[in-house]
N, C-alpha and C positions, 0 to 999 in steps of 0.2 A: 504494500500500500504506500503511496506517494503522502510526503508531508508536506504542507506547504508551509512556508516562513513570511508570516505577515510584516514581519519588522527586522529582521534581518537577513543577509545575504548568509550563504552558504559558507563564505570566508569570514564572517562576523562583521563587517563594516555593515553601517547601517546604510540604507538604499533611499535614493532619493526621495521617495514615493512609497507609503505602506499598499497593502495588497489592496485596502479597504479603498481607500483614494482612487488606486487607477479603475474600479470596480464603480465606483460612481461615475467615473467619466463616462464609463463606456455605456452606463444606465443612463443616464443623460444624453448621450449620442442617438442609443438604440428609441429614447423618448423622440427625440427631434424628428427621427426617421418614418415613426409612427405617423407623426405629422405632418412631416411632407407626403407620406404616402396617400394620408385621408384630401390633403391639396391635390395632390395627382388624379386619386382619384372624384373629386367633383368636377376635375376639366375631363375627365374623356366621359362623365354621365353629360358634358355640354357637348361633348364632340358627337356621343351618341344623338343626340337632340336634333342638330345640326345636320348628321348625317337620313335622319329619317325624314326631315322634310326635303330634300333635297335629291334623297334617292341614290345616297353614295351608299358602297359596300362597307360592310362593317370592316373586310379586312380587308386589307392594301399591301400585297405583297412589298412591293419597293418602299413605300413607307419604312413595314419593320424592319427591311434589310438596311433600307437607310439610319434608324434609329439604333440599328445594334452598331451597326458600323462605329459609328461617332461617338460611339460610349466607349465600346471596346479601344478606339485611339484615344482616346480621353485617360482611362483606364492605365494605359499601356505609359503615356507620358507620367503618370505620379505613381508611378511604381507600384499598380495593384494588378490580381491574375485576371487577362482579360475572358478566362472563361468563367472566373466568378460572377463580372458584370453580366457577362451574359444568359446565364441561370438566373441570377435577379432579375434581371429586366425580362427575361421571356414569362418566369411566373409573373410577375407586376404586370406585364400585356395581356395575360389568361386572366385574370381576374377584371382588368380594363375591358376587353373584350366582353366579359359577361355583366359589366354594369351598362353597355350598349344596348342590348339586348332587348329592351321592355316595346321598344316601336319602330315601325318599321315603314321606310314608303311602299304604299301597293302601288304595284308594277301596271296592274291594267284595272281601274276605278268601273269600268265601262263593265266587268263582270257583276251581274245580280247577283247571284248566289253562288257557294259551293255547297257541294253535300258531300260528307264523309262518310262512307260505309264500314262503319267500324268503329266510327272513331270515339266510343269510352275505353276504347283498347287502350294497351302500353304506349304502343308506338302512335295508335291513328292519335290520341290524345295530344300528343307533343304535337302532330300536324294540325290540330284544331285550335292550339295554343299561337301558331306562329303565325296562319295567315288570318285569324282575330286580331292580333298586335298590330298586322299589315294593312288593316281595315275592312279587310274583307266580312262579310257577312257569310257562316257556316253553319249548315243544317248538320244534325247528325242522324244517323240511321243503324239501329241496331237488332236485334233478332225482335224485337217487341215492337218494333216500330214501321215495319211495312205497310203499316193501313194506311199511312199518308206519303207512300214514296214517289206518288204517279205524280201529288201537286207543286215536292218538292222539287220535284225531275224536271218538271214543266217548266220554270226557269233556270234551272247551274249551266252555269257557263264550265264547270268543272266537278265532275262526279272523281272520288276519290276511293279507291277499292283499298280496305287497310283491316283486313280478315285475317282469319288463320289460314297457310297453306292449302291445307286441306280443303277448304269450303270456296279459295280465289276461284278457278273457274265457274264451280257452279255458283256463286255470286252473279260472276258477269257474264253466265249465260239468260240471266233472267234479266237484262239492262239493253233490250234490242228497242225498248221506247222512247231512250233518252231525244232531246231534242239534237238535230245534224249536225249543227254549231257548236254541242256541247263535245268539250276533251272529257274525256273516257281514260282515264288511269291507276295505275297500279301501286304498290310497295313492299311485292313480295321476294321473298329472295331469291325468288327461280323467275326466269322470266318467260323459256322457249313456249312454254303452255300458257299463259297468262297474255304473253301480246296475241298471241296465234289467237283465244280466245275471243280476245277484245276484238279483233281484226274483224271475225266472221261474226260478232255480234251486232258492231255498231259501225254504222258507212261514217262515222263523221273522225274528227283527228282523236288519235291515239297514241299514247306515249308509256312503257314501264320504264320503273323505273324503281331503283333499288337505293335505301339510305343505308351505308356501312356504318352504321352505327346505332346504340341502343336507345331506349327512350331518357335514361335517365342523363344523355348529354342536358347541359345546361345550354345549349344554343349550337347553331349549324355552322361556327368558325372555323376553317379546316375541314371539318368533316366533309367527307366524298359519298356523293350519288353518281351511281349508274345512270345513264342512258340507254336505254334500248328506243329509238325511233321506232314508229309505228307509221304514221299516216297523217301527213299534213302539219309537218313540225312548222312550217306558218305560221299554223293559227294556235299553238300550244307554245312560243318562243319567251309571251309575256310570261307563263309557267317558269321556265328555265330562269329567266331576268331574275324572278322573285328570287328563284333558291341561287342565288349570285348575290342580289342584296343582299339576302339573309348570311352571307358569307361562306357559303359553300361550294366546294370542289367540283365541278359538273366532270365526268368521264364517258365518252360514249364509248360502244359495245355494243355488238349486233346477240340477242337474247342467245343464240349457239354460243357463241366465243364467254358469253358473261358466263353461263352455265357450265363449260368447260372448266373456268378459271376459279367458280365457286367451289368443284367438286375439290379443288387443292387448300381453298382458304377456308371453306367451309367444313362440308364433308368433314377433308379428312382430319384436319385440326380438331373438332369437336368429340369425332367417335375415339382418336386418341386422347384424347382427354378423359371421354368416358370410360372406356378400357383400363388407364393409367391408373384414376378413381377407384374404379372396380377392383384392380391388383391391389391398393393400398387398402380397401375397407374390407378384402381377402384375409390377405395378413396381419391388417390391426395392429401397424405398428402405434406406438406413444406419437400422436403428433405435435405436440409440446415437445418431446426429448428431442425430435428430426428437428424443431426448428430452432432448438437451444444448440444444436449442434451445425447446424446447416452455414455452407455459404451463402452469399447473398445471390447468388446465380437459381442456388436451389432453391432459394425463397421466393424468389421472384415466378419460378416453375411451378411450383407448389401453389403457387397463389393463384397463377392462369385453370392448374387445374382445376381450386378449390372455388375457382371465380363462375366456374359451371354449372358446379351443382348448389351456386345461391337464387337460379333462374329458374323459370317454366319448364318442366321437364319435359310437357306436351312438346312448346315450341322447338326445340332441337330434336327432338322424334321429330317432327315434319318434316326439317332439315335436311335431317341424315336420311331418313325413307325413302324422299322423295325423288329421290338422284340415283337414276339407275347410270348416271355417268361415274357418280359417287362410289355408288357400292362398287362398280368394276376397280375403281379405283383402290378400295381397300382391299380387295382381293387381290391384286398385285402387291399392294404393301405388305398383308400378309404375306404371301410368298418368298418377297424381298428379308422379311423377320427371320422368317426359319433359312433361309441361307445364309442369313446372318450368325445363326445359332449355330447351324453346322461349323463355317468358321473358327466360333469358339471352341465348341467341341474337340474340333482336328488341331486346336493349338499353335497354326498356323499361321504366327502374328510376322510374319514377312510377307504373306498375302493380306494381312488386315492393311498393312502399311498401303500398300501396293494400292488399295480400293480406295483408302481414306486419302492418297494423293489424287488419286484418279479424278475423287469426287471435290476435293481444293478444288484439282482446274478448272472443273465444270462453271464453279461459283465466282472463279475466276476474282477483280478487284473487289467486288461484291464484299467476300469473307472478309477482308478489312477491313471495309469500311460497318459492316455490322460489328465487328472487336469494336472499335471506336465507338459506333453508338451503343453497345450495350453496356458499354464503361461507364456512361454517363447515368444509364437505369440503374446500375451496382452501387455505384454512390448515393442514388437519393435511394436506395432499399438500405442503405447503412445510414444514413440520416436518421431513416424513420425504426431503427431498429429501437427498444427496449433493454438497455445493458442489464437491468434488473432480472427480468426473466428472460433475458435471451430471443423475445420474438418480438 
């Protein structure tokens, strides 16, 4: 155990400064900071202000790169770590960014209504939040509420399908009465079945379209939607504009290619997780002890898995079910396992070598640059550790 010496040095002379003294500075500093931060933060709720009459995007790419930029040299001139400032400044943006939030310009005034189909859901919820902020005016519609869909139908300028997997098509096979003019859209996470549906249901424009992301984000900064065009992106463009205010990532994707790419990020990341899950609540080890003992790599692993099973257990059954691209794809994984296994088995760690360069190449600069960024997650999972008990 470390001592510390409030009043004298180690050599006995006594120090400029008792321990107690430079201890109030720094309380006095970390005060000041507090306050400049609650100042910072009332100019970007005016920036938000500002930006919602006027219809700018909450995020400004060059903006932030500009503002790290000049911190970071600023930084670098009085001899502090410029990637301290910039962990600062990027959480002090995340938190700016969500005090923007509350309003929003709508992108096309000229829409009557939307209806949301679904939306006391997780997700559809969050969609009924954002374009109410944007001024839209939003019906909702949910298993109880069909007796009035024909009159709601009769003006949206945008129907919004925000269902469970399972029930999306036959949802929008029963939506062939929407008015021509009205967009016809989706937010499931498969799309090939979903536009194809909408296609052959409704002659007017059509758009899936997928948010990578859960309901419990606090706003759509960063966050990335899929595109899958459908039919007449024309007349659905003021659609996209909005989710660009709202500050999110547009990505298009033709429903094949998205659905290939899901069966990797989707699929197969989740049933390994549940697998993983399943092996640990098998064995029953202490998870307390694994994480009093774990590195922060493992913690962070541990957590992605244990971050699954605090969800719908329905919602990722659809998921993973629904993907017959998917399951092929874990049945190759499997397979890939147990030759894995053999490997072990034969003890043949000049052949393990030989695979594990193989697969470097494959990943090529990639692999470094993921070392790099996941240096930066290891540290704040050591920030936020517990020395007490270890988790």
């Amino acid at each position: 155990m470390t001592r510390e010496v409030d009043n004298k040095t180690t050599s006995g002379q006594e120090p400029a400064l008792d321990l107690s003294e430079l201890r109030q500075q720094i309380d006095a500093l970390d005060s000041e900071l507090v306050q400049i931060l609650a100042k910072r933060s009332a100019l970007t709720r005016q920036v938000g202000e500002f930006k919602s009459k006027t219809g700018l995007p909450i995020y400004v790419p060059s903006r932030e790169a500009q503002l790290l930029d000049s911190r970071k040299a600023q930084a670098k001139e009085v001899g502090l770590s410029e990637s301290l400032i910039e962990d600062v400044l990027r959480r002090v943006m995340r938190e700016s960014y969500q005090t923007q939030n509350k309003h929003y310009l709508c992108a096309c005034p000229e829409v009557q209504n939307i209806v949301i189909i679904g939306g006391h859901g997780a997700l559809g919820s969050k969609f009924v939040t954002m374009f109410e902020r944007s001024g839209y005016h939003v019906d909702i519609i949910d298993k109880d509420g069909w007796h009035e869909a024909d009159s709601l139908f009769a003006t949206a300028g945008l129907v919004l399908v925000a269902v469970p997997i399972r029930q999306t098509e036959q949802v929008i096979r029963t939506l062939s009465q929407l008015p021509e003019n009205c967009i016809l859209a989706d937010i499931t996470s498969v799309k090939s079945g979903p536009v194809k549906a909408m296609l052959e249901t409704h002659q007017g424009p059509v758009v899936g379209l997928h948010p990578m992301f859960g309901p419990d984000v606090p706003g759509l900064v960063k966050q990335v939607v899929v595109i899958s065009h459908g039919r007449q992106p024309e007349q659905y463009e003021w659609l996209l504009e909005q989710f660009r205010i709202w500050g999110a990532a547009l990505i298009e994707s033709t429903p094949e290619k998205h659905d290939e790419a899901m069966a990797f990020i989707q699929v197969m990341r989740h049933f390994s997780s549940f697998v993983y899950g399943a092996h640990l609540a098998a064995e029953n080890p202490c998870l307390t002890e694994l994480l009093k003992l774990s590195s922060p790599i493992y913690r962070l692993e541990l957590a992605m898995v244990g971050r699954l099973f605090a969800q719908d257990p329905v919602l990722y059954g659809d998921i993973i079910f629904s993907s017959d691209t998917g399951k092929a794809l874990l049945k190759r994984f499997h397979g890939r396992f147990d030759e894995a296994m053999a490997l072990l088995e034969s003890g043949d760690k000049q052949q393990f070598v030989s695979q594990f360069t193989a697969i470097a190449e494959w990943f090529g600069d990639y692999a470094s640059q993921c070392l790099a960024d996941s240096k930066k997650l290891l540290l704040k999972a050591d920030d936020d550790r517990t020395l007490e008990t270890g988790v």
